[in-house]
N, CA and C of each residue as an Amber inpcrd file, in Angstrom:
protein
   381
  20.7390000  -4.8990000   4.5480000  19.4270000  -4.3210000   4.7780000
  18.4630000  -5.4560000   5.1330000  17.6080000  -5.2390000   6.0150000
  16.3960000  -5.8690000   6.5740000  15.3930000  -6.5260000   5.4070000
  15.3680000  -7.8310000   5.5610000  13.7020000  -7.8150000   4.5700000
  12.4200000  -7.0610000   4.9050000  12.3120000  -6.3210000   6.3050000
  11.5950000  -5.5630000   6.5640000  11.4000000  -3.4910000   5.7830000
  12.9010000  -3.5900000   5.5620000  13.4030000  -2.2690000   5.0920000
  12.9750000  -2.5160000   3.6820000  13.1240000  -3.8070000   2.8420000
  12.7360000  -4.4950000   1.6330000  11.4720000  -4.0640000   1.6130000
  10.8150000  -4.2260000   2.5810000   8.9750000  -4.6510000   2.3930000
   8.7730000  -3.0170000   2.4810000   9.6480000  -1.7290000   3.3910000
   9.2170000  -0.3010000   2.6940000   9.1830000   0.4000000   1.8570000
  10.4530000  -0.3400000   0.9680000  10.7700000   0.2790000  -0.5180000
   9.4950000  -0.5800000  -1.2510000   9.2130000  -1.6540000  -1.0110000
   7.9570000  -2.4810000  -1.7570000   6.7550000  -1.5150000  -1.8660000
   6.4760000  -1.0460000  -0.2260000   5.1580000  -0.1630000  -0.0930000
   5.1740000   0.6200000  -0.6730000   6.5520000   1.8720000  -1.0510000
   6.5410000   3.1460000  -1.7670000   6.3060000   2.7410000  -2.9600000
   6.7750000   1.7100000  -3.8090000   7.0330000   1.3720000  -5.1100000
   5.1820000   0.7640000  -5.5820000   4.5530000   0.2550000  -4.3490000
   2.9540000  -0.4890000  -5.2830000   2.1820000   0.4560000  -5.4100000
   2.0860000   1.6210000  -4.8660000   0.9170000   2.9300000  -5.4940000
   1.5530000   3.3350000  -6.8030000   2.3820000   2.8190000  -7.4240000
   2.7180000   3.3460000  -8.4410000   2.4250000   1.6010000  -9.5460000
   2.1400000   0.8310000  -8.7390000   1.7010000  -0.5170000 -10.1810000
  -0.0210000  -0.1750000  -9.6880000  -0.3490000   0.0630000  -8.9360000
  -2.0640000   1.0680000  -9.0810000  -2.3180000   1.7370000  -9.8850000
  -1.2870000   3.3030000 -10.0690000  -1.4950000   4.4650000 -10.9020000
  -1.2420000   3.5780000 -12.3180000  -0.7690000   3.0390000 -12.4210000
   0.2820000   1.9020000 -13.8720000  -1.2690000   1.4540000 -14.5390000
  -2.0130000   0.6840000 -13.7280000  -3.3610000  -0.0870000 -14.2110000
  -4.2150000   1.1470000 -14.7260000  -4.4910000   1.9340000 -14.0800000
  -5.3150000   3.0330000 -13.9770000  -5.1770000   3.9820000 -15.0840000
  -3.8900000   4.0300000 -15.2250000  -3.8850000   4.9610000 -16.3790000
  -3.6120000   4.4900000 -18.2020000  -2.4120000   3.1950000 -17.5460000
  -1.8440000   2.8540000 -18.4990000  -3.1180000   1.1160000 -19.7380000
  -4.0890000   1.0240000 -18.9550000  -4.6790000   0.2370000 -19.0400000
  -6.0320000   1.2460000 -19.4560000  -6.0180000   2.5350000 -19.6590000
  -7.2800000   2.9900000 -19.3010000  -6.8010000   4.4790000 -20.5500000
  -5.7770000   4.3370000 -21.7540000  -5.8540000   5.2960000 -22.6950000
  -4.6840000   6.4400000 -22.3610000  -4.3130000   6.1790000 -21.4800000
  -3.0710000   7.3380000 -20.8470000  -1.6750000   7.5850000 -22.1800000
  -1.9850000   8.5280000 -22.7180000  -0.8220000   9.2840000 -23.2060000
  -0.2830000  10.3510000 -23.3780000   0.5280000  10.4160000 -24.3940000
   1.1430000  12.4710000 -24.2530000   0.4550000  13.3480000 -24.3160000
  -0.9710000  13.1570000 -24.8790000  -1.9680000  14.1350000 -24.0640000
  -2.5860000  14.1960000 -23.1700000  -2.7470000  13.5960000 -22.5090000
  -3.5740000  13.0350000 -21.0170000  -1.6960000  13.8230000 -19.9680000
  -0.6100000  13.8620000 -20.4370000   0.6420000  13.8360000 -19.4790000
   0.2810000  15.4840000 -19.2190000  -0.3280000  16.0890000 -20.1850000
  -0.3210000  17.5110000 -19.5070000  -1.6720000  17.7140000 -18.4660000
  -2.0380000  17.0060000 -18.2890000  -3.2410000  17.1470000 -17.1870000
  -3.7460000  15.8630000 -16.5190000  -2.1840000  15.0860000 -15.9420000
  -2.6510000  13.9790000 -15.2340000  -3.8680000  13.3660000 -14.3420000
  -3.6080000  14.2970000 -12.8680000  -5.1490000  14.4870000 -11.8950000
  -6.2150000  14.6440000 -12.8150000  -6.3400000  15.3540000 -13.6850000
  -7.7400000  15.3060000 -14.4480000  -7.9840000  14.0320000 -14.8630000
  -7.0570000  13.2440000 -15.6730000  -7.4310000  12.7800000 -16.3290000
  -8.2060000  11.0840000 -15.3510000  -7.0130000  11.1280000 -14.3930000
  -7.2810000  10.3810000 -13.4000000  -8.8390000  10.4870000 -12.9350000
  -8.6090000  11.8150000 -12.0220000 -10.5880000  11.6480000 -11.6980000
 -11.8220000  11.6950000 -12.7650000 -10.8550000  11.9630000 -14.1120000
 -12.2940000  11.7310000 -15.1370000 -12.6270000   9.8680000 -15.2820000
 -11.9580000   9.1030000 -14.7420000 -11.8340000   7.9110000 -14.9080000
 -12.7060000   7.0390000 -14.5600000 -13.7190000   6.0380000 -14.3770000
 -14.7300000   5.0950000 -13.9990000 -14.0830000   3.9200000 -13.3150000
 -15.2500000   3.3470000 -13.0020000 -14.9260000   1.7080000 -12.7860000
 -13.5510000   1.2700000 -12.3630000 -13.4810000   0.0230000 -12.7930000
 -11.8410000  -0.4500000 -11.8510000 -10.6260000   0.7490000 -12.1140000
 -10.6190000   1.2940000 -13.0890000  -9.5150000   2.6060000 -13.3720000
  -9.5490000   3.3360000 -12.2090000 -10.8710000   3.5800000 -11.7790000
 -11.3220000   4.7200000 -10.9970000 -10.5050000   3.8070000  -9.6660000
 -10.9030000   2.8830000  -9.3480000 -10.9290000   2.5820000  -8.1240000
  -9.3870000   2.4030000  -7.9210000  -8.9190000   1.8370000  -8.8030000
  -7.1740000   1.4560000  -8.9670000  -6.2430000   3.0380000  -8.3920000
  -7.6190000   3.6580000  -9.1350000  -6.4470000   5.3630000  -8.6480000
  -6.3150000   5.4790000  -7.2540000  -7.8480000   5.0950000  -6.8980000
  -8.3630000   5.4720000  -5.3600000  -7.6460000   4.6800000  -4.8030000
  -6.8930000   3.3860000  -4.4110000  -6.2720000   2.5130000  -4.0170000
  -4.5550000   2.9960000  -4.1480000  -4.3450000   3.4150000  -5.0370000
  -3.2710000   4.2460000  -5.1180000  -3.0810000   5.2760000  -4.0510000
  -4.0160000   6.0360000  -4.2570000  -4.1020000   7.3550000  -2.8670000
  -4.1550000   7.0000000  -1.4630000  -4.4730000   5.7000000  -1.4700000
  -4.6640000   5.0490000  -0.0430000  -3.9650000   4.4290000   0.0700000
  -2.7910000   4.0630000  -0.5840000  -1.3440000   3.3080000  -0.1280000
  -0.3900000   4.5030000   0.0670000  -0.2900000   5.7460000  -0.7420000
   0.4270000   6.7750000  -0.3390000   0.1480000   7.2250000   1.1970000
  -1.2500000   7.1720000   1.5470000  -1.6620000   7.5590000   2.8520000
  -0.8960000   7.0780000   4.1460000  -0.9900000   5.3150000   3.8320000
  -0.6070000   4.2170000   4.7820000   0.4490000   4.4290000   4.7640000
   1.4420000   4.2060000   3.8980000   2.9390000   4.3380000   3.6890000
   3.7420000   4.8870000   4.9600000   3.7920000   6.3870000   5.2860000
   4.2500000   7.1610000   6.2740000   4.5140000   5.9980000   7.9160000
   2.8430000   5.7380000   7.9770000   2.9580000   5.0460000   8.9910000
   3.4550000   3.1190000   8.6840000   3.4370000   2.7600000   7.8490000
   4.1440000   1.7590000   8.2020000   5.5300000   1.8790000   8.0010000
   6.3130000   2.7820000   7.4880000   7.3770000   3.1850000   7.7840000
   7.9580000   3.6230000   8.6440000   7.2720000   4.3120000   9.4030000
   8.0580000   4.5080000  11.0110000   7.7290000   3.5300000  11.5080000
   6.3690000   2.5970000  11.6720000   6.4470000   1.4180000  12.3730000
   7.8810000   0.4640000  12.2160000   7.9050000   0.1520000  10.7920000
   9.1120000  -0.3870000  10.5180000  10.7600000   0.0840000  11.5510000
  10.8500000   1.1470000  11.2410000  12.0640000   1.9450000  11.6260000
  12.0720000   1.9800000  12.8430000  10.8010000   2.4120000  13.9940000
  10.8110000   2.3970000  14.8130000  10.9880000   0.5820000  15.3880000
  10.4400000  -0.3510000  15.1290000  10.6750000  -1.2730000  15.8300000
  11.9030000  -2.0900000  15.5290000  12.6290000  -1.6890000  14.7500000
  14.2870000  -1.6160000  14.5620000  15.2070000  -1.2640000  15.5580000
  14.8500000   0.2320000  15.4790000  15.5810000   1.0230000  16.2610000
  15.2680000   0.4230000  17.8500000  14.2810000  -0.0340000  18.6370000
  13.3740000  -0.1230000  19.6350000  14.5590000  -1.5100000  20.0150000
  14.7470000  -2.2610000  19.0180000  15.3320000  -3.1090000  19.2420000
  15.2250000  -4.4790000  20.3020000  13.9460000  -4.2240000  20.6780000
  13.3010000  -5.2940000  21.7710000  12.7690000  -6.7490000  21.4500000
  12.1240000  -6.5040000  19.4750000  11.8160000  -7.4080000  19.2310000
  12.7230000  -8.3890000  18.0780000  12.5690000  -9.5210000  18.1800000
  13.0570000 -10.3590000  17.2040000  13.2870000  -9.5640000  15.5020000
  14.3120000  -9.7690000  14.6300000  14.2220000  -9.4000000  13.1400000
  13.2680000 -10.0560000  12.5380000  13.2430000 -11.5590000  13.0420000
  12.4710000 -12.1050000  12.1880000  11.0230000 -12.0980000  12.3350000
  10.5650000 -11.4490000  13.7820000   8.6210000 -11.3760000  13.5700000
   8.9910000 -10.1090000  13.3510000   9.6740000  -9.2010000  13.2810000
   9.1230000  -7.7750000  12.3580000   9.6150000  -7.9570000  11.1880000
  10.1660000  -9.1050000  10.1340000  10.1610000  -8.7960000   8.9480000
   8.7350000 -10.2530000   8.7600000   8.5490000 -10.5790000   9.6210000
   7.1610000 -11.5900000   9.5930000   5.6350000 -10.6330000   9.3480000
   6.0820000  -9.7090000   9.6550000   4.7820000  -9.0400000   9.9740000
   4.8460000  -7.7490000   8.5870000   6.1600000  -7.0410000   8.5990000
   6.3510000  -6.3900000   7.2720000   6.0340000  -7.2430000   6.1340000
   6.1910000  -8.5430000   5.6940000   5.8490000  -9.0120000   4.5400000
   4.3440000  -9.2490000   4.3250000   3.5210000  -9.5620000   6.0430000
   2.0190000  -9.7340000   5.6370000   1.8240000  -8.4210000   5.6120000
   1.9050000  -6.8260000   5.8420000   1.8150000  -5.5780000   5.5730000
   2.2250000  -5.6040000   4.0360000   2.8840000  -5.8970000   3.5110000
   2.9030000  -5.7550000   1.6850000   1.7670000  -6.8070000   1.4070000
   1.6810000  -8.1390000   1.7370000   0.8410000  -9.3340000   1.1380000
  -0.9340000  -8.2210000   1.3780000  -0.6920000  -7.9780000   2.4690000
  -1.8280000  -7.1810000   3.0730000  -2.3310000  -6.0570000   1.7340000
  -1.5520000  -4.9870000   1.4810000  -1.9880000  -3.9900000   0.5590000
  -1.8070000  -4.1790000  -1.0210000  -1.2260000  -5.4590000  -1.2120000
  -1.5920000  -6.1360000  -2.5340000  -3.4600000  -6.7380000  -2.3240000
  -3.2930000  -7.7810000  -1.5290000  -4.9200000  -7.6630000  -1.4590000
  -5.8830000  -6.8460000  -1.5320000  -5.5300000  -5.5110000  -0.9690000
  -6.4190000  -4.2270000  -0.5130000  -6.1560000  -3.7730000  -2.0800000
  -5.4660000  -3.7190000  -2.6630000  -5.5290000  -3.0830000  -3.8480000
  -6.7140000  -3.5970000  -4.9180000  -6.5400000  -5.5170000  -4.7910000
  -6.7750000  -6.2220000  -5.6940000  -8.7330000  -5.9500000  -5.5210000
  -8.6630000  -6.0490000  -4.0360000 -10.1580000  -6.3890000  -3.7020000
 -10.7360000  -4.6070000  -3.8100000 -10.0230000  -3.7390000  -4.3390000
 -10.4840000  -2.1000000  -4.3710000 -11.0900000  -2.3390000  -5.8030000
  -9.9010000  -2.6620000  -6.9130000  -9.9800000  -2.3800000  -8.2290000
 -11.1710000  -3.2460000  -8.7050000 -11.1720000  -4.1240000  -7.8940000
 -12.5990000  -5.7140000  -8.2260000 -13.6860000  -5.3690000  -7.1460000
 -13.6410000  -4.2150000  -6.6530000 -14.9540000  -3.4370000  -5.9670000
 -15.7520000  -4.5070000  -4.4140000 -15.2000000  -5.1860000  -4.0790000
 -14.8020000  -6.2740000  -3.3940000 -14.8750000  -5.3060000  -1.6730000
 -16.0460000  -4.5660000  -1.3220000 -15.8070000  -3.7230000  -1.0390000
 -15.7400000  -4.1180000   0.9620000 -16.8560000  -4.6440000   1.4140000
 -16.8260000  -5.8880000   2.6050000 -15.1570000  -6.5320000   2.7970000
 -14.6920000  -7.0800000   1.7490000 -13.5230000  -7.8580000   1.9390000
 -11.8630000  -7.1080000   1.9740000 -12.8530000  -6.0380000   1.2230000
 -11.7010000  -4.6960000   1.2820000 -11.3470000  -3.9080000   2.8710000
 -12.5660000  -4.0450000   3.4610000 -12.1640000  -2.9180000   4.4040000
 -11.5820000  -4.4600000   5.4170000 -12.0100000  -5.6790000   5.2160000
 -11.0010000  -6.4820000   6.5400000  -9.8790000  -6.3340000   6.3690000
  -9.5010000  -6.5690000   4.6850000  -7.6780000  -6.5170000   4.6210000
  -7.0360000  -5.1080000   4.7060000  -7.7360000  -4.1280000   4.6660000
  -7.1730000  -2.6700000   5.2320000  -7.2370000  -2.8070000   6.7260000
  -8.0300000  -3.2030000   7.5110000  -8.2380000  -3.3330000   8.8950000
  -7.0300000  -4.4510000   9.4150000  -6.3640000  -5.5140000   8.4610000
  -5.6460000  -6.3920000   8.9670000  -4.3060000  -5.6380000   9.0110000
  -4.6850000  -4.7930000   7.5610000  -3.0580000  -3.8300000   7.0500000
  -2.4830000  -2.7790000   8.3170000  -3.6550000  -2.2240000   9.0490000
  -3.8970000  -1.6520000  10.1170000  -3.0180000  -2.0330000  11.6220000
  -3.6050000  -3.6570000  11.5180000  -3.2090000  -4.0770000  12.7190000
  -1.8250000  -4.7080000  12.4820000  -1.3060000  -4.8950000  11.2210000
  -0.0070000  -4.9530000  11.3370000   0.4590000  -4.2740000  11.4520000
   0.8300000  -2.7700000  11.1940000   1.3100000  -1.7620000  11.5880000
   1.4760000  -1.6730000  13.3600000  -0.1350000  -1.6720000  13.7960000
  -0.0760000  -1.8470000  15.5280000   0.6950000  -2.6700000  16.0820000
   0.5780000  -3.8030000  15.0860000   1.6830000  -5.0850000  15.7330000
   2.9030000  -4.5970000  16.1340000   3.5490000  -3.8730000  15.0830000
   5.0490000  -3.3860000  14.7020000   5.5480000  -2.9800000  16.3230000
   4.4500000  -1.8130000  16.5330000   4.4720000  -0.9790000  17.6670000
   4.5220000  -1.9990000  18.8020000   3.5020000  -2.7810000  18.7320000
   3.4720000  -3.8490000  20.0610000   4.6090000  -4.4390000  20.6790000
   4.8380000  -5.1180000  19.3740000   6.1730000  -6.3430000  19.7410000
   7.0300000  -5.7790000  20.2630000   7.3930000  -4.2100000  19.8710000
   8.1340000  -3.2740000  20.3550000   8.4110000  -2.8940000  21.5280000
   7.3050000  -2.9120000  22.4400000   7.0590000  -2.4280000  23.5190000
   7.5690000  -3.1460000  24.9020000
């Protein structure tokens, strides 16, 4: 398997060390398990935002996964700048997470905008 295929199982797997901070850092137990979403949007501050950062890596996910797959399959470009570019796409939405939960909000939308254009990259190199 690809270190690029590596870096999609990475993406599916970090909205879940988001939900982890958010809940598990923030009072989450066997009563809070019967009404998760609630308990989530009753949440503030970095909890709050950690969730919201969560929901926005589930979002991204889809598409950097076919980017991935597709510029595999496409087979035009090098392994090693699409697993160059898949690892700054994870380095990318670790930042976006870090700079969500620390409200970091200016510095947030460049590294979503960079997370962005790696994805476009994927497509490019492809082409």
């Amino acid at each position: 398997m690809t270190i690029a295929l590596w870096c999609v199982l990475a993406a599916f797997i970090l909205p879940y060390a988001f939900t982890g901070y958010a809940k598990f850092l923030g009072g989450f137990g066997p009563k809070q398990n019967h009404n998760p979403r609630e308990f989530l949007e009753a949440l503030t501050g970095e909890r709050k935002r950690a969730h919201w950062a969560q929901l926005n890596s589930f979002e991204v996910n889809p598409a950097f996964a076919a980017a991935v797959i597709i510029a595999q399959q496409v087979g035009t470009a090098a392994q090693g700048d699409i697993d160059k570019i898949a690892i700054a796409f994870i380095v990318s939405r670790v930042l976006f997470g870090l700079c969500y939960i620390k409200d970091w909000a200016s510095l947030r939308t460049l590294v979503w905008s960079a997370g962005m254009a790696f994805i476009v990259g994927l497509f490019v190199i492809s082409a």
